[in-house]
Backbone as a chain_set.jsonl record, in Angstrom:
{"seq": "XXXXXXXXXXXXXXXXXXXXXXXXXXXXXXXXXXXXXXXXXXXXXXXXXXXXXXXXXXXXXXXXXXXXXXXXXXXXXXXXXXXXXXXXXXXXXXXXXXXXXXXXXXXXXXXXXXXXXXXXXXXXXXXXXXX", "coords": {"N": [[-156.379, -80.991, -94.52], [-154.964, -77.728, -95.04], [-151.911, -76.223, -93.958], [-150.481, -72.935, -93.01], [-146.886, -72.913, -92.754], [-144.514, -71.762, -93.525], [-142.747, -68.356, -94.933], [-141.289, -67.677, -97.205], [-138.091, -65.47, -98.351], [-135.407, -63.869, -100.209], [-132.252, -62.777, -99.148], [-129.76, -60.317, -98.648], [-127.645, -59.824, -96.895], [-127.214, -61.761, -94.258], [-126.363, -61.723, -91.344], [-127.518, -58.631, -91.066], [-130.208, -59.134, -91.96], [-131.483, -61.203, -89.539], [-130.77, -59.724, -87.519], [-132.677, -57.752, -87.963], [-135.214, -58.787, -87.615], [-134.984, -59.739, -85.116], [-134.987, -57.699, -83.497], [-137.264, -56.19, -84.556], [-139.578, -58.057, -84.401], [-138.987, -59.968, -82.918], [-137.876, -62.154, -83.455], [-136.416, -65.218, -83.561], [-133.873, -66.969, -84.787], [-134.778, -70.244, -85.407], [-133.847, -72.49, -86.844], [-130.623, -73.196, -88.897], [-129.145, -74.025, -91.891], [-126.989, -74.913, -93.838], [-125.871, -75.494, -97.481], [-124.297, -76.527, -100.295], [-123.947, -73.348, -102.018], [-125.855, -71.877, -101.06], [-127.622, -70.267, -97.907], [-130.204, -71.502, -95.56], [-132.254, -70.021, -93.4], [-134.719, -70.104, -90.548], [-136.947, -68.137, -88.95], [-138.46, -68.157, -86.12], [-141.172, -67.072, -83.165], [-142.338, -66.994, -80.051], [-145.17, -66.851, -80.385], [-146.313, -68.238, -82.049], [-145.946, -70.993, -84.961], [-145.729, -70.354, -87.191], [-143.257, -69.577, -89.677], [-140.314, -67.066, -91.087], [-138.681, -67.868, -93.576], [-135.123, -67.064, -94.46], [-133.451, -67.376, -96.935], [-130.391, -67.2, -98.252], [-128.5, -66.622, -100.919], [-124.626, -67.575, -101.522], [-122.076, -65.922, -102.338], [-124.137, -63.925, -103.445], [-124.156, -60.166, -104.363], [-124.789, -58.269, -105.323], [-128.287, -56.535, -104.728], [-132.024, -57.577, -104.42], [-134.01, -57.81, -106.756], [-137.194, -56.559, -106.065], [-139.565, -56.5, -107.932], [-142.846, -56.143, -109.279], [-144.504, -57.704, -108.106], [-144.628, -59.045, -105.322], [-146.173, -58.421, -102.275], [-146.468, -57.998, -99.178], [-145.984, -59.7, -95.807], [-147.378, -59.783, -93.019], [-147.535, -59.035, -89.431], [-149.624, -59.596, -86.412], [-149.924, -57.236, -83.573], [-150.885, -56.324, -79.891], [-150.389, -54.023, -78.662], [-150.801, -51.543, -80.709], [-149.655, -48.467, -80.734], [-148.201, -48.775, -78.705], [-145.615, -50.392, -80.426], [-145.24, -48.945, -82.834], [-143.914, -46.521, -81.605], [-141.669, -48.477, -80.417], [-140.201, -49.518, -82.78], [-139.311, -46.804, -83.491], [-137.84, -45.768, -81.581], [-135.934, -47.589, -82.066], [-134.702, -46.923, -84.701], [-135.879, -48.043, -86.904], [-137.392, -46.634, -88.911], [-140.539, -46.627, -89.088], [-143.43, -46.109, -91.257], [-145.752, -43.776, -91.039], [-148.72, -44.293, -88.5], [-151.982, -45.812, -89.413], [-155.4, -45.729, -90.398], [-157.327, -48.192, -91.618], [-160.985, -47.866, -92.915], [-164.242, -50.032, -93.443], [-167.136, -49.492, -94.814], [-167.878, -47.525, -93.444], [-166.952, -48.837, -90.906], [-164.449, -49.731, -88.587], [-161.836, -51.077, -89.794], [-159.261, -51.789, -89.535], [-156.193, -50.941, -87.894], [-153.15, -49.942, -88.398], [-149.621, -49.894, -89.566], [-146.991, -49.62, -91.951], [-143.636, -50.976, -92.554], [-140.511, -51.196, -93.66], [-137.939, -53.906, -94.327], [-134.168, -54.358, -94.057], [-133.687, -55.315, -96.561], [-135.652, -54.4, -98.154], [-138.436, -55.113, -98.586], [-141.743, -55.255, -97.538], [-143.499, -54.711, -94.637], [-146.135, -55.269, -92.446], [-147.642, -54.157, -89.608], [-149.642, -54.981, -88.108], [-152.658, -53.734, -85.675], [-154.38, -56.061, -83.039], [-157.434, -56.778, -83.982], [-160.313, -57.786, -84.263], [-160.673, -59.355, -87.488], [-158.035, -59.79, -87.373], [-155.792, -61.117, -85.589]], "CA": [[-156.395, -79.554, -94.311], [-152.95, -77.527, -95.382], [-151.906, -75.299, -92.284], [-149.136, -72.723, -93.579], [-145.902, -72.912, -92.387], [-143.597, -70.434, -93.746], [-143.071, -67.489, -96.314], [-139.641, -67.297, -97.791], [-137.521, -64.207, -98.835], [-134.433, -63.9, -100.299], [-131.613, -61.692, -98.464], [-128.389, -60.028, -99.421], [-126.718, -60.235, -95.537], [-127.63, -62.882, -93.264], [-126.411, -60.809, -90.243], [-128.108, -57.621, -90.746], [-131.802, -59.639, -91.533], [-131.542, -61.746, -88.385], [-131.018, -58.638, -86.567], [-134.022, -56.649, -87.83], [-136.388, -59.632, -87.435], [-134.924, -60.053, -83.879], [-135.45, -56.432, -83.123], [-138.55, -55.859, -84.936], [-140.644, -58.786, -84.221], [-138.847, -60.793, -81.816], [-138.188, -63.621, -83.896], [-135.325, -65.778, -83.585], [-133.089, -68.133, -85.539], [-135.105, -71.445, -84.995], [-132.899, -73.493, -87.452], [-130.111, -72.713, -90.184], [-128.752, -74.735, -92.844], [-126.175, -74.29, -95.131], [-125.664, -75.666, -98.26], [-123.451, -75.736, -101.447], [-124.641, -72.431, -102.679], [-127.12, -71.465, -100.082], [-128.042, -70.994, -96.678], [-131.799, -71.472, -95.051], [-132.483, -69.414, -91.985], [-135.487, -70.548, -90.035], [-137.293, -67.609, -87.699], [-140.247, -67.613, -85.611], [-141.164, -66.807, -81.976], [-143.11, -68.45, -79.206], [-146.478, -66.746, -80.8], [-146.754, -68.818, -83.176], [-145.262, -71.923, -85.506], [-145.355, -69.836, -88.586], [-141.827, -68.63, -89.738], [-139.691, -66.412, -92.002], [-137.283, -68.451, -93.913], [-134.096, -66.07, -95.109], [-132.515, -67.679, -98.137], [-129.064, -66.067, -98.296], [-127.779, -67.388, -101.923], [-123.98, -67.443, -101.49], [-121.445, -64.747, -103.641], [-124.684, -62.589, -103.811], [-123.417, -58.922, -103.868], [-126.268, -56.942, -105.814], [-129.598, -56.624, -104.056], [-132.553, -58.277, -105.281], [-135.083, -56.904, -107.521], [-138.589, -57.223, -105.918], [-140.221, -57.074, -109.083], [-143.865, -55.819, -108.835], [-145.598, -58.877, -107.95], [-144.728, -58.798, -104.027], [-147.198, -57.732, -101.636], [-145.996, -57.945, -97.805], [-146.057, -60.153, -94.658], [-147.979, -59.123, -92.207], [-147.34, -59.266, -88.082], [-150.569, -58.515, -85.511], [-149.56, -56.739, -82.275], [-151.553, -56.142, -78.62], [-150.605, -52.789, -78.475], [-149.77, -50.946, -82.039], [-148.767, -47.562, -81.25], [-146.343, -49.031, -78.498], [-144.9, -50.975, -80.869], [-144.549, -47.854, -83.444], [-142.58, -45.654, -80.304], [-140.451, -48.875, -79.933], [-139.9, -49.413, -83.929], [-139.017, -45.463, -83.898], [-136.521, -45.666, -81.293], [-134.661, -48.588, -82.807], [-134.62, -46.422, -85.934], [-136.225, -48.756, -87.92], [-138.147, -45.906, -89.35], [-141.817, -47.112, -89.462], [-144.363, -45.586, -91.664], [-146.886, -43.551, -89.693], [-150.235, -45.047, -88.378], [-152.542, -45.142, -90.003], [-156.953, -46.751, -90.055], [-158.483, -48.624, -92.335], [-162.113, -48.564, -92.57], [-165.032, -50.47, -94.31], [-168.874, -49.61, -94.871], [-168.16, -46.293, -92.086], [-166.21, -49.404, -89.448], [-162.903, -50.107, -88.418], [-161.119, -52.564, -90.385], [-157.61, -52.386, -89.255], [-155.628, -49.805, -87.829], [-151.506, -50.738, -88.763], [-147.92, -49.277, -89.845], [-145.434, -50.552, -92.642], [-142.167, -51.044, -92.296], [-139.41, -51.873, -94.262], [-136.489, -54.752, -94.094], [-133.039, -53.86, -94.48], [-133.814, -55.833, -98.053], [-136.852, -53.83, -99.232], [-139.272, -56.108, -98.226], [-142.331, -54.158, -96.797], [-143.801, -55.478, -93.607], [-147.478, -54.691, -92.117], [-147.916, -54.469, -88.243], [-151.359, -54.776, -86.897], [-153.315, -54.071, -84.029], [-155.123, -56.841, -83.207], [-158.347, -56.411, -83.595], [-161.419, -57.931, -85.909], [-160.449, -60.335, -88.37], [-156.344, -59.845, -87.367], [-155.648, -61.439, -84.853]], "C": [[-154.96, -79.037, -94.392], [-153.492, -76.437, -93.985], [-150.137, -74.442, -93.506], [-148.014, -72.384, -92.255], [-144.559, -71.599, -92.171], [-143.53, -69.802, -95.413], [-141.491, -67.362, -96.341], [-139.265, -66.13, -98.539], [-136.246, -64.436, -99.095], [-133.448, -62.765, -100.028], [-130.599, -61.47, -98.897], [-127.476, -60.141, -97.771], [-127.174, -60.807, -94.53], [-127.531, -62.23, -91.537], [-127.104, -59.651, -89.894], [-129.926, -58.161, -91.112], [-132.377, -60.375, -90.157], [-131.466, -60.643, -87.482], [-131.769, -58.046, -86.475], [-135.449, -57.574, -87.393], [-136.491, -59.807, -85.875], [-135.76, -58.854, -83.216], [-136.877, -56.07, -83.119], [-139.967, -56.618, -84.417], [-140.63, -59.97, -83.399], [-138.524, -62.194, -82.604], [-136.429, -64.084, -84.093], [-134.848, -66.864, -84.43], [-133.395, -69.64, -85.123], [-134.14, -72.786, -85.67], [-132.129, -72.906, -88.311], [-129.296, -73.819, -90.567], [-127.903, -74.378, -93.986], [-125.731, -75.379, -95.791], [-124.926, -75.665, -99.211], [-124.225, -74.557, -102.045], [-125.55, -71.495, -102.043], [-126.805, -71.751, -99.146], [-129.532, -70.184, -96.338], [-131.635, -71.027, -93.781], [-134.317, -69.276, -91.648], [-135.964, -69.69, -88.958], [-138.269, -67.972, -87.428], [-139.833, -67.012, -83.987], [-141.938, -67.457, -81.34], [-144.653, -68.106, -79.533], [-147.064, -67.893, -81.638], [-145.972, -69.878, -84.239], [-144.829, -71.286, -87.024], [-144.07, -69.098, -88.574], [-141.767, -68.329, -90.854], [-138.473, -67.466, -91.935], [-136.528, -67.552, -94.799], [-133.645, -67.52, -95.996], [-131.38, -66.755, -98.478], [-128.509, -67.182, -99.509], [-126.087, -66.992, -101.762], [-123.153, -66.985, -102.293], [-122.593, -63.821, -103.59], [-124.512, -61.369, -102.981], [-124.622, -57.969, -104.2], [-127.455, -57.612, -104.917], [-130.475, -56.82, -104.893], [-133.51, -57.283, -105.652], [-136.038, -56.919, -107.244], [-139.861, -56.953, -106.601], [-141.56, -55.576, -108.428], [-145.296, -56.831, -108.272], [-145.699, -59.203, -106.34], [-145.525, -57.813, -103.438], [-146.194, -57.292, -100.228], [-146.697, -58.896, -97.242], [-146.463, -59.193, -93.673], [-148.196, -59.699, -90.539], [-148.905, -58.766, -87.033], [-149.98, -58.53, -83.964], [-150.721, -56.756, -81.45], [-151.563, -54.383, -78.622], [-149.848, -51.76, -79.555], [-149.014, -49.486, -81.934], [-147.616, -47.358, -80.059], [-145.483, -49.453, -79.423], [-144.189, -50.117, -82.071], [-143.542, -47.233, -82.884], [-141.377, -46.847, -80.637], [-139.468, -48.829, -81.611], [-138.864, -48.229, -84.269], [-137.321, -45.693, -83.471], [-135.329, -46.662, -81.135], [-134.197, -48.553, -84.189], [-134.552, -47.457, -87.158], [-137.12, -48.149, -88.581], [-139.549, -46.548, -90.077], [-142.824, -46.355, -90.614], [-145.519, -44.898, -91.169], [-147.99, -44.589, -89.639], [-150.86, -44.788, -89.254], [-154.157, -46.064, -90.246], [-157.275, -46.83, -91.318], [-160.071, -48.858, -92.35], [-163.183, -49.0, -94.189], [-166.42, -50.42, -94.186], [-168.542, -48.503, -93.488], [-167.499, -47.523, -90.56], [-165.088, -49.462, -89.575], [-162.502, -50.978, -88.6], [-160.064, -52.857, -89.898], [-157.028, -51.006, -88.78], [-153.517, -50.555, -88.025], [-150.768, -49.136, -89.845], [-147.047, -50.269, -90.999], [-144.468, -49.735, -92.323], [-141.635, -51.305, -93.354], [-138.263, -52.442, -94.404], [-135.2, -54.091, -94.517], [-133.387, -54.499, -96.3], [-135.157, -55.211, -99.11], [-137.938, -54.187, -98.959], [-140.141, -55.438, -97.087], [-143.112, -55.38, -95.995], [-145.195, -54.909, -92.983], [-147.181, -55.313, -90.876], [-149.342, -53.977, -88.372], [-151.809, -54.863, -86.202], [-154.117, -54.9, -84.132], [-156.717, -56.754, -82.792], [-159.204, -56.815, -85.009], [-160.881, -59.423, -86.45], [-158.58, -60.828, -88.117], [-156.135, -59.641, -86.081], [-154.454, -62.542, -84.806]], "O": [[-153.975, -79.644, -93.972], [-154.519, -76.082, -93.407], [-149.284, -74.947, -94.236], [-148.23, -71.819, -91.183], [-144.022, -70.951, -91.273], [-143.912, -70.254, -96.493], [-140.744, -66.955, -95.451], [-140.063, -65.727, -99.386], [-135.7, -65.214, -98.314], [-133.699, -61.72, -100.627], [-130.175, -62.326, -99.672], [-126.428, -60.775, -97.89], [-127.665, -60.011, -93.73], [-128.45, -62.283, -90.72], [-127.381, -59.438, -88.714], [-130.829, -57.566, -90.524], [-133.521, -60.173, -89.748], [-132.261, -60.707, -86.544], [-132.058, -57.542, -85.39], [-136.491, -57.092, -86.948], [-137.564, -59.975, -85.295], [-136.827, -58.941, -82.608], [-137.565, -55.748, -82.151], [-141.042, -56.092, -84.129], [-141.549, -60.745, -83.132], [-139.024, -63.247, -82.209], [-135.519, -63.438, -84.613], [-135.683, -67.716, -84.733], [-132.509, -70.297, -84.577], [-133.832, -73.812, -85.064], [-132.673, -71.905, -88.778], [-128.768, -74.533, -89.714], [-128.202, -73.621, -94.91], [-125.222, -76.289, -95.137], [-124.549, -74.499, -99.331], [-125.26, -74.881, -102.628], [-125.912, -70.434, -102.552], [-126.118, -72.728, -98.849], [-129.932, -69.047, -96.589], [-130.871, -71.634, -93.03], [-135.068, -68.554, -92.304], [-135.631, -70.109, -87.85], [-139.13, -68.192, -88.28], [-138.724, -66.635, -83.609], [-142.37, -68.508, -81.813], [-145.484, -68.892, -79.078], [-148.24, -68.244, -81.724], [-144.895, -69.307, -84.409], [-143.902, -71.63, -87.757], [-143.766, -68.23, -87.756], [-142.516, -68.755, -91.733], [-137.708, -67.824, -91.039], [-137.071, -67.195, -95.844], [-133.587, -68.62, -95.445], [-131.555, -65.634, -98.955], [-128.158, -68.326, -99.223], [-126.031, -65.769, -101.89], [-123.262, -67.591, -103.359], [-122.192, -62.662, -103.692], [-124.585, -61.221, -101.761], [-125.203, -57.157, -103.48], [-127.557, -58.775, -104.526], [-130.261, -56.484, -106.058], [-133.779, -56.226, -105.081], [-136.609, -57.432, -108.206], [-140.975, -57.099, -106.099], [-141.408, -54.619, -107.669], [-146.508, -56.662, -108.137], [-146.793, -59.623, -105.963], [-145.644, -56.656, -103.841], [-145.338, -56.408, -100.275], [-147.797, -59.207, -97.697], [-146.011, -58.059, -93.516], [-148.921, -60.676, -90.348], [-149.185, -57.569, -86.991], [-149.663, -59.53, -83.32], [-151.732, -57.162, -82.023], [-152.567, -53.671, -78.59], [-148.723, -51.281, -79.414], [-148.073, -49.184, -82.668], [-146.677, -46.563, -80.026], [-144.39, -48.892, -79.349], [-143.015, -50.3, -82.39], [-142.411, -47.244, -83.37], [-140.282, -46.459, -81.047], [-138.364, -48.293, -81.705], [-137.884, -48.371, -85.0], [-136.27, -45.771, -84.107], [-134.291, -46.645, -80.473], [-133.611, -49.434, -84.819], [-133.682, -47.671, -88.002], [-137.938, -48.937, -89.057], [-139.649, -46.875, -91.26], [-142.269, -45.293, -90.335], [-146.413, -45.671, -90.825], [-148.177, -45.496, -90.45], [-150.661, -43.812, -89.978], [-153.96, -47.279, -90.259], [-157.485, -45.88, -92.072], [-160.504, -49.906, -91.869], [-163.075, -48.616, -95.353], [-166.97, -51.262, -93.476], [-169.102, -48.838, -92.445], [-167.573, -47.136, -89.394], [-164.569, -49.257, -90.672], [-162.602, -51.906, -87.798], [-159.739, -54.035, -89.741], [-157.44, -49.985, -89.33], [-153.06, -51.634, -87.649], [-151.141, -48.107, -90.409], [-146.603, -51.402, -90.811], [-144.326, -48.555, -92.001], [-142.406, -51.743, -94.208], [-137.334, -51.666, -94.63], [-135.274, -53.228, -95.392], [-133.163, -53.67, -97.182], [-135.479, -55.456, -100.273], [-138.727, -53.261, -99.146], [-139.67, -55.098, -96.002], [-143.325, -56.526, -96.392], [-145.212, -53.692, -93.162], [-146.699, -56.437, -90.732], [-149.89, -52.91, -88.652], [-151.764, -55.943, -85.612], [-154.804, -54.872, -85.153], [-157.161, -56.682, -81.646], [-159.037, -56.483, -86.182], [-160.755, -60.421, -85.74], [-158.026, -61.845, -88.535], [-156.196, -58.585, -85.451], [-154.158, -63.087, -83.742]]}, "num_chains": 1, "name": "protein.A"}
Protein backbone atom coordinates (compact mmCIF):
# COMPACT_ATOMS: atom_id res chain seq x y z
CA UNK A 1 0.00 0.00 0.00
CA UNK A 2 1.85 3.57 -0.97
CA UNK A 3 0.94 6.16 1.87
CA UNK A 4 1.97 9.78 0.53
CA UNK A 5 4.51 11.55 2.07
CA UNK A 6 5.23 14.82 0.63
CA UNK A 7 4.45 17.38 -2.26
CA UNK A 8 7.38 19.42 -3.37
CA UNK A 9 7.56 23.11 -4.61
CA UNK A 10 10.14 25.04 -5.77
CA UNK A 11 10.90 28.56 -3.98
CA UNK A 12 12.75 31.72 -4.81
CA UNK A 13 13.57 32.72 -0.78
CA UNK A 14 13.92 30.16 1.73
CA UNK A 15 13.25 32.72 4.54
CA UNK A 16 10.18 34.33 3.42
CA UNK A 17 8.43 30.52 2.53
CA UNK A 18 9.29 29.12 5.96
CA UNK A 19 7.68 32.07 7.36
CA UNK A 20 4.34 31.90 5.52
CA UNK A 21 4.01 28.13 6.08
CA UNK A 22 4.84 28.82 9.79
CA UNK A 23 2.26 31.53 9.97
CA UNK A 24 -0.27 30.12 7.77
CA UNK A 25 -0.46 26.57 8.67
CA UNK A 26 1.71 26.09 11.51
CA UNK A 27 4.17 24.04 9.93
CA UNK A 28 7.65 23.93 10.85
CA UNK A 29 11.11 23.17 9.50
CA UNK A 30 11.23 19.34 10.29
CA UNK A 31 14.57 18.79 8.40
CA UNK A 32 16.87 20.87 5.90
CA UNK A 33 19.55 19.84 3.71
CA UNK A 34 21.78 21.55 1.67
CA UNK A 35 23.49 20.55 -1.16
CA UNK A 36 25.86 21.58 -4.05
CA UNK A 37 23.26 23.53 -5.86
CA UNK A 38 20.27 23.05 -3.70
CA UNK A 39 18.68 23.10 -0.52
CA UNK A 40 15.62 20.65 0.75
CA UNK A 41 13.40 22.11 3.40
CA UNK A 42 11.26 19.57 5.16
CA UNK A 43 7.76 21.07 6.85
CA UNK A 44 5.01 19.50 8.59
CA UNK A 45 3.21 19.83 11.96
CA UNK A 46 2.07 17.53 14.71
CA UNK A 47 -1.35 16.91 12.54
CA UNK A 48 -0.02 14.92 10.46
CA UNK A 49 3.32 13.11 8.77
CA UNK A 50 2.60 14.59 5.43
CA UNK A 51 4.99 17.53 4.51
CA UNK A 52 5.87 20.44 2.19
CA UNK A 53 9.29 20.04 0.86
CA UNK A 54 10.75 23.75 -0.32
CA UNK A 55 13.45 23.17 -2.90
CA UNK A 56 15.38 26.45 -2.92
CA UNK A 57 17.77 25.90 -6.16
CA UNK A 58 20.82 28.06 -5.32
CA UNK A 59 21.74 31.59 -7.55
CA UNK A 60 17.93 31.50 -8.37
CA UNK A 61 16.93 35.22 -8.81
CA UNK A 62 13.83 35.10 -11.31
CA UNK A 63 10.65 33.55 -9.98
CA UNK A 64 9.38 30.44 -11.27
CA UNK A 65 6.93 29.99 -13.94
CA UNK A 66 3.99 27.81 -12.69
CA UNK A 67 3.11 26.82 -16.00
CA UNK A 68 -0.59 25.78 -16.32
CA UNK A 69 -0.45 22.33 -15.20
CA UNK A 70 -0.44 23.12 -11.26
CA UNK A 71 -3.45 22.71 -9.32
CA UNK A 72 -3.00 23.44 -5.39
CA UNK A 73 -2.35 21.77 -1.99
CA UNK A 74 -4.90 21.65 0.07
CA UNK A 75 -4.99 22.13 4.22
CA UNK A 76 -8.47 21.04 6.30
CA UNK A 77 -9.18 23.25 9.34
CA UNK A 78 -11.75 22.80 12.64
CA UNK A 79 -12.87 26.10 12.41
CA UNK A 80 -12.62 27.88 8.73
CA UNK A 81 -13.82 31.27 9.13
CA UNK A 82 -11.50 31.61 12.31
CA UNK A 83 -8.84 30.71 10.40
CA UNK A 84 -9.86 33.32 7.47
CA UNK A 85 -10.01 36.42 10.45
CA UNK A 86 -6.55 35.03 11.50
CA UNK A 87 -5.13 34.68 7.70
CA UNK A 88 -6.62 38.42 7.27
CA UNK A 89 -4.91 39.83 10.13
CA UNK A 90 -1.52 38.42 9.25
CA UNK A 91 -2.17 40.04 5.87
CA UNK A 92 -1.84 37.10 4.08
CA UNK A 93 -4.75 38.25 2.06
CA UNK A 94 -7.04 35.16 1.73
CA UNK A 95 -9.59 34.83 -0.93
CA UNK A 96 -13.11 35.16 0.46
CA UNK A 97 -15.22 32.09 1.61
CA UNK A 98 -16.77 30.60 -0.23
CA UNK A 99 -19.45 26.76 -0.52
CA UNK A 100 -19.26 24.22 -2.66
CA UNK A 101 -22.21 22.18 -3.29
CA UNK A 102 -23.23 18.85 -5.04
CA UNK A 103 -26.74 17.33 -6.13
CA UNK A 104 -28.47 20.60 -3.78
CA UNK A 105 -25.60 19.32 -0.53
CA UNK A 106 -22.69 20.70 0.93
CA UNK A 107 -19.54 19.60 -0.46
CA UNK A 108 -16.98 21.82 1.00
CA UNK A 109 -17.04 25.14 2.25
CA UNK A 110 -13.02 26.68 1.90
CA UNK A 111 -10.73 29.87 1.01
CA UNK A 112 -7.53 30.09 -1.30
CA UNK A 113 -4.66 31.58 -0.54
CA UNK A 114 -1.62 32.37 -2.06
CA UNK A 115 2.33 31.70 -1.18
CA UNK A 116 4.70 34.38 -1.32
CA UNK A 117 5.77 32.12 -4.64
CA UNK A 118 2.39 31.96 -6.41
CA UNK A 119 1.52 28.76 -5.35
CA UNK A 120 -2.30 28.69 -4.55
CA UNK A 121 -3.29 26.94 -1.38
CA UNK A 122 -6.97 25.57 -0.41
CA UNK A 123 -8.10 25.71 3.32
CA UNK A 124 -10.96 23.57 4.32
CA UNK A 125 -13.43 23.19 6.84
CA UNK A 126 -13.49 19.93 7.84
CA UNK A 127 -16.29 18.42 7.06
CA UNK A 128 -17.55 15.29 4.67
CA UNK A 129 -15.00 13.74 2.69
CA UNK A 130 -12.11 16.54 4.05
CA UNK A 131 -11.08 15.78 6.82
Amino acid sequence: MAKAIHSMIRVLDEARSVDFYAKAFGLGVADRFRFDGFTLVYLRNAEADFEVELTINHGRTEPYALGDGYGHIAFAVDDLAAEHARFESLGLNPNPVKEFFRDGALLATFFFVTDPDGYKIEVLQKHGRYR
